[in-house]
TIMARGU-724181 format. One line per 3 residues: their letters; for each residue y, x, z of C-alpha. Coordinates in nm, 2 decimals, padded with zeros to 4 digits. Layout:
A = Y,X,Z | ...
% end
This chain:
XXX = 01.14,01.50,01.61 | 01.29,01.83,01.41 | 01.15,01.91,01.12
XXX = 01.14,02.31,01.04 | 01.12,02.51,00.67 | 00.84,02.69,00.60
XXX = 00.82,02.93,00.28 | 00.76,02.77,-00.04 | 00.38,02.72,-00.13
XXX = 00.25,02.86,-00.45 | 00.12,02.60,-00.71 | -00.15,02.87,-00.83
XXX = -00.30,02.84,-01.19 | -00.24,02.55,-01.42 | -00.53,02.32,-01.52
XXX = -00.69,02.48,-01.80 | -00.62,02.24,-02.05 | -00.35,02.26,-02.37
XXX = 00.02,02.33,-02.23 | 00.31,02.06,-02.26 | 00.56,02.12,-02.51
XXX = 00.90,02.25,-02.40 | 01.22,02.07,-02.35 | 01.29,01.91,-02.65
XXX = 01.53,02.04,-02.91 | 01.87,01.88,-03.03 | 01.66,01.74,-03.32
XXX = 01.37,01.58,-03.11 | 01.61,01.44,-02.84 | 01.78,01.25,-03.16
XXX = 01.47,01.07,-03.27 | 01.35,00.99,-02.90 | 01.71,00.82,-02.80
XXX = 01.68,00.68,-03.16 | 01.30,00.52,-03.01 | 01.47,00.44,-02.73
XXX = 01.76,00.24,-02.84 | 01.62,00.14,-03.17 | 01.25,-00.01,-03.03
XXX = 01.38,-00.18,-02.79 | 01.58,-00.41,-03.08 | 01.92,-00.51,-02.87
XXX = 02.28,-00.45,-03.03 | 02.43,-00.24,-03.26 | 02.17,00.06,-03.37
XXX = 02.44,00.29,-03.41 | 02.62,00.19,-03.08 | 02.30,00.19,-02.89
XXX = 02.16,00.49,-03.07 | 02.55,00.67,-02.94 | 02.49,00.58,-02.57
XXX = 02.11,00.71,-02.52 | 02.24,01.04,-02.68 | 02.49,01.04,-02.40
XXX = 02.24,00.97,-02.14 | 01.95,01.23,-02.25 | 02.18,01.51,-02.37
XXX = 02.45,01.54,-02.17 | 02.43,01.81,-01.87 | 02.41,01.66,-01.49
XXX = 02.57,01.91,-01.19 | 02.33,02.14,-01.07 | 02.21,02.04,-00.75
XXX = 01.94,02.23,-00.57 | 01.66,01.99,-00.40 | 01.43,02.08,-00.11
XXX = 01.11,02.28,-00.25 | 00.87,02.46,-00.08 | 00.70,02.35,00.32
XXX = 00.84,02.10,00.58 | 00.68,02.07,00.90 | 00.80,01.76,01.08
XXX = 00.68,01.86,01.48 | 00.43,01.69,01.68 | 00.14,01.80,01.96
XXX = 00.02,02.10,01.77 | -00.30,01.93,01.91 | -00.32,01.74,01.59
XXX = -00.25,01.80,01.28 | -00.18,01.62,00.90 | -00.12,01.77,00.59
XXX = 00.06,01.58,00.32 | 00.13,01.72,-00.06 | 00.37,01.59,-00.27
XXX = 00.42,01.64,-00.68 | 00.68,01.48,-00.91 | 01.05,01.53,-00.95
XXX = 01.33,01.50,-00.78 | 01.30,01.18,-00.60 | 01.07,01.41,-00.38
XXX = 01.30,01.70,-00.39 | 01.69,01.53,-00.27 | 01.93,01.73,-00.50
XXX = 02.25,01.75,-00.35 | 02.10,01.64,00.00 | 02.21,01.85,00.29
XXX = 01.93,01.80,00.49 | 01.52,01.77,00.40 | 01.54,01.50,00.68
XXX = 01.71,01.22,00.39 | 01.43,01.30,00.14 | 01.28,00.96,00.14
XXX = 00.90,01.05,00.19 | 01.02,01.34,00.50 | 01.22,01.06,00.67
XXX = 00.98,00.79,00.67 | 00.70,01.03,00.81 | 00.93,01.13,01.06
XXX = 01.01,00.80,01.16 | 00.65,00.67,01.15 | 00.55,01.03,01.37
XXX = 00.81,00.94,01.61 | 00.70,00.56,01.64 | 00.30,00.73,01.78
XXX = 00.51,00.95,02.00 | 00.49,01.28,01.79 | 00.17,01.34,01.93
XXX = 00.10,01.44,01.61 | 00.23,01.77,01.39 | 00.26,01.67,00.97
XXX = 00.24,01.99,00.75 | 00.44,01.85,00.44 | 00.37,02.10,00.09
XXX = 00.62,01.97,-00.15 | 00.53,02.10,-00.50 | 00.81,01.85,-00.69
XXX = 01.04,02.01,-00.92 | 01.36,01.81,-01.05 | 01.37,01.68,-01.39
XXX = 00.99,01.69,-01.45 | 00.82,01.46,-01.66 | 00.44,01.32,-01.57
XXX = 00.31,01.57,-01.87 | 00.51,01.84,-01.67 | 00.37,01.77,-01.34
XXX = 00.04,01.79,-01.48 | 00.00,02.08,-01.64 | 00.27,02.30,-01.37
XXX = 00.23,02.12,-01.02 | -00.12,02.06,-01.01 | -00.33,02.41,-01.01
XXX = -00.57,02.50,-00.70 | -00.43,02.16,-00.54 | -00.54,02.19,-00.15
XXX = -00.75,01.95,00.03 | -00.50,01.72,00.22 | -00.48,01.41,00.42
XXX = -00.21,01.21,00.22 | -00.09,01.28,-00.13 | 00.21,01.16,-00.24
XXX = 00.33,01.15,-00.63 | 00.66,01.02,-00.77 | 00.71,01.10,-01.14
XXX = 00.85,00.87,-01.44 | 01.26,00.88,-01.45 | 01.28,01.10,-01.66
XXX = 00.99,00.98,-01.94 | 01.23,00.70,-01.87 | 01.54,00.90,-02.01
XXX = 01.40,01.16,-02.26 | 01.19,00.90,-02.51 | 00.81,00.98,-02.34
XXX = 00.58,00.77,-02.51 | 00.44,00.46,-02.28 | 00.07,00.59,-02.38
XXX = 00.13,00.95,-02.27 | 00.28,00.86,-01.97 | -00.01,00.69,-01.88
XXX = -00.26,00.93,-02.00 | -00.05,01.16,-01.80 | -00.03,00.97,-01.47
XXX = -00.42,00.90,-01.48 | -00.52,01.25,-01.49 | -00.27,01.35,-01.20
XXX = -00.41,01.07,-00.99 | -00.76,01.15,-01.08 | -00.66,01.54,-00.95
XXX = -00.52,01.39,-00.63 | -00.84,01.14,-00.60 | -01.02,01.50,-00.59
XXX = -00.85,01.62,-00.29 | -00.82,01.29,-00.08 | -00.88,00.92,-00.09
XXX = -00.54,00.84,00.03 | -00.26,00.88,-00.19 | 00.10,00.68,-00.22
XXX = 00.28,00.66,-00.54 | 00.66,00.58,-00.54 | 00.74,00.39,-00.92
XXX = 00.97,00.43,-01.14 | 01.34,00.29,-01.05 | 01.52,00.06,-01.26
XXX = 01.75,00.31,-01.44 | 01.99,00.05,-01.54 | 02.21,00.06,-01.20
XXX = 02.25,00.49,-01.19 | 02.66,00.46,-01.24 | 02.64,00.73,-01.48
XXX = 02.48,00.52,-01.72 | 02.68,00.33,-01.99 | 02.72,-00.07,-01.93
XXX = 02.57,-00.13,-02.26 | 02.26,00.06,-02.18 | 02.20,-00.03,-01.87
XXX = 02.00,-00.34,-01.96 | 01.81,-00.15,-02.21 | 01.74,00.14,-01.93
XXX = 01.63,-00.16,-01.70 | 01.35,-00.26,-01.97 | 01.22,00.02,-02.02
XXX = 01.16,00.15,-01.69 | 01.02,-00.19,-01.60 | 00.74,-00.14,-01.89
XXX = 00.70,00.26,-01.74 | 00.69,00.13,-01.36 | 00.40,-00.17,-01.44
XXX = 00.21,00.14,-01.64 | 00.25,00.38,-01.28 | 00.15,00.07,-01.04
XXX = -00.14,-00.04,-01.26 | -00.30,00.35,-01.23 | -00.20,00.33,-00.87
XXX = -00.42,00.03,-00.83 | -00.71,00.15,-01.04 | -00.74,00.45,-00.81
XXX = -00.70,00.27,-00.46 | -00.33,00.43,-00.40 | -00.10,00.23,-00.25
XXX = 00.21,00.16,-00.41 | 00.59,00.16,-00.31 | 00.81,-00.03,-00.51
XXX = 01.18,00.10,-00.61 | 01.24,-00.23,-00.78 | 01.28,-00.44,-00.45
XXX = 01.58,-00.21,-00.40 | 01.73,-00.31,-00.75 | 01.99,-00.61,-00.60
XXX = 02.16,-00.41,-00.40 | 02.16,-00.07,-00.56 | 02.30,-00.28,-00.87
XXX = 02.58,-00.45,-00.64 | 02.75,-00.15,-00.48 | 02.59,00.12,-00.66
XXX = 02.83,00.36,-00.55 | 02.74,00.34,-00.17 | 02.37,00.47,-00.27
XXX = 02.43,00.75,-00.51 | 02.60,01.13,-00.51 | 02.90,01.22,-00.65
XXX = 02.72,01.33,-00.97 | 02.63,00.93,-01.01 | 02.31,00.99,-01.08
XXX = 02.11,01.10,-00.83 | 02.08,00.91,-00.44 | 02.26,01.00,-00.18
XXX = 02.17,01.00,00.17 | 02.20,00.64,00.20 | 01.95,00.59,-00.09
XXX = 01.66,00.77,00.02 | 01.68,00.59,00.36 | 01.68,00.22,00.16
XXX = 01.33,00.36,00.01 | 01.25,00.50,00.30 | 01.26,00.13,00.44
XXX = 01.03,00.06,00.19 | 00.79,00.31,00.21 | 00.76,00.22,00.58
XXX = 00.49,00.00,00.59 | 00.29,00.21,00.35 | 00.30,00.51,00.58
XXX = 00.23,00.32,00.91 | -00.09,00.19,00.74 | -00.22,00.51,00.62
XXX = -00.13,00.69,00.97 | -00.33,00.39,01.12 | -00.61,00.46,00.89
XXX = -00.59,00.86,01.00 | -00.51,00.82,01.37 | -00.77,01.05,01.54
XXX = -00.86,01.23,01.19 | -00.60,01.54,01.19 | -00.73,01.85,01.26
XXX = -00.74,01.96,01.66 | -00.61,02.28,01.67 | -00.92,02.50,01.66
% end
């Protein structure tokens, strides 16, 4: 089953509500990684307070991601379409082909298991680095009707200091826009942080904690709005034991390998919804 790139969609007008802020200045990111390291009470303050700077401020390698319209082919006879928003666990920086992106492989895979009798129209509006406030107020304007939505959004409130109760004021309005447009919607949570290579041993356990308290805020909004939920944490063992085999050179972001092992895990999430929608695509007409 090929999967072919269309141009990239336009998100339209923001919801008209007040704007985020922008990225934070040198001053701000000092007191978020000093909220950070300091709330969390573990270790030297100073020492701590050293290694989230090094996390939040220093530069990645730019990596371009997949953006825009995938169609993954099937009988033109039927037809889904599927809209994603979040960052770039959606988009694959560094990933040579939109076929690794986690959510574009497991649809393929679960296309190819009905025997592609069906066509998926996949609108990716995910940008890299975004944070759930971000998504909100630049991915989610004139949002089309759809048959699945899929959002992925919290690594980086994770890294740059969010606040736990603005993440999840933030998550609950996105899913409430995506509730809008389509009962079903999947929501990928937020990875345990602590076993990305780049990330210092002594903040790794720190990392771990927080984005445990940021994925139970994602999974509890995914329940309260009848998404199902995909779980990045049942990947943790292994990621943790030979991180190296999962992630790009940039140690940070997944490699090929990666997206496949959530893939795995999305799996059963994305044959129950195509269950659920077998015999709903469009015709054709």
């Amino acid at each position: 089953m090929q999967t072919s790139p269309l141009p990239t969609v336009p998100t339209g007008a923001a919801p008209s509500l007040q704007g985020p802020p922008g990225r934070p200045a040198a001053g701000a990111t000092l007191r978020r990684a000093a909220a950070v390291a300091g709330a969390l009470g573990a270790g030297s303050a100073a020492g701590l307070l050293a290694q989230a700077l090094y996390v939040l401020r220093r530069p990645l390698p730019t990596m371009s991601g997949h953006h825009g319209s995938t169609i993954i082919e099937g009988a033109r006879s039927e037809s889904l379409r599927v809209l994603a928003v979040g960052d770039s666990s959606l988009t694959g920086p560094g990933l040579a082909d939109v076929n690794d992106v986690w959510i574009v492989n497991a649809l393929a895979r679960v296309m190819a298991q009905e025997g592609g009798r069906r066509t998926v129209f996949f609108d990716n509006r995910a940008v890299g680095g975004s944070t759930a406030v971000e998504t909100l107020f630049q991915q989610m304007g004139r949002l089309p009707a759809c048959d699945l939505a899929v959002m992925s959004v919290g690594a980086n409130d994770v890294i740059r200091g969010t606040r736990l109760g603005r993440y999840r004021g933030a998550v609950s309005s996105i899913l409430a826009l995506l509730k809008a447009r389509t009962d079903r919607i999947i929501v990928l949570g937020v990875p345990p942080l602590g076993v990305i290579p780049r990330v210092p041993s002594g903040l790794a356990q720190i990392l771990d904690r927080r984005s445990d308290r940021f994925n139970r805020v994602v999974r509890t909004a995914a329940l309260d709005y009848g998404a199902r939920f995909v779980d990045p944490w049942a990947t943790r063992d292994e990621f943790a034991e030979a991180a190296t085999r999962w992630f790009l050179g940039d140690w940070f972001h997944l490699n090929a390998a990666g997206h496949a092992r959530i893939a795995r895990e999305a799996l059963p999430v994305i044959q129950a919804w195509s269950a659920e929608t077998s015999g709903d695509g469009d015709d054709g007409s």
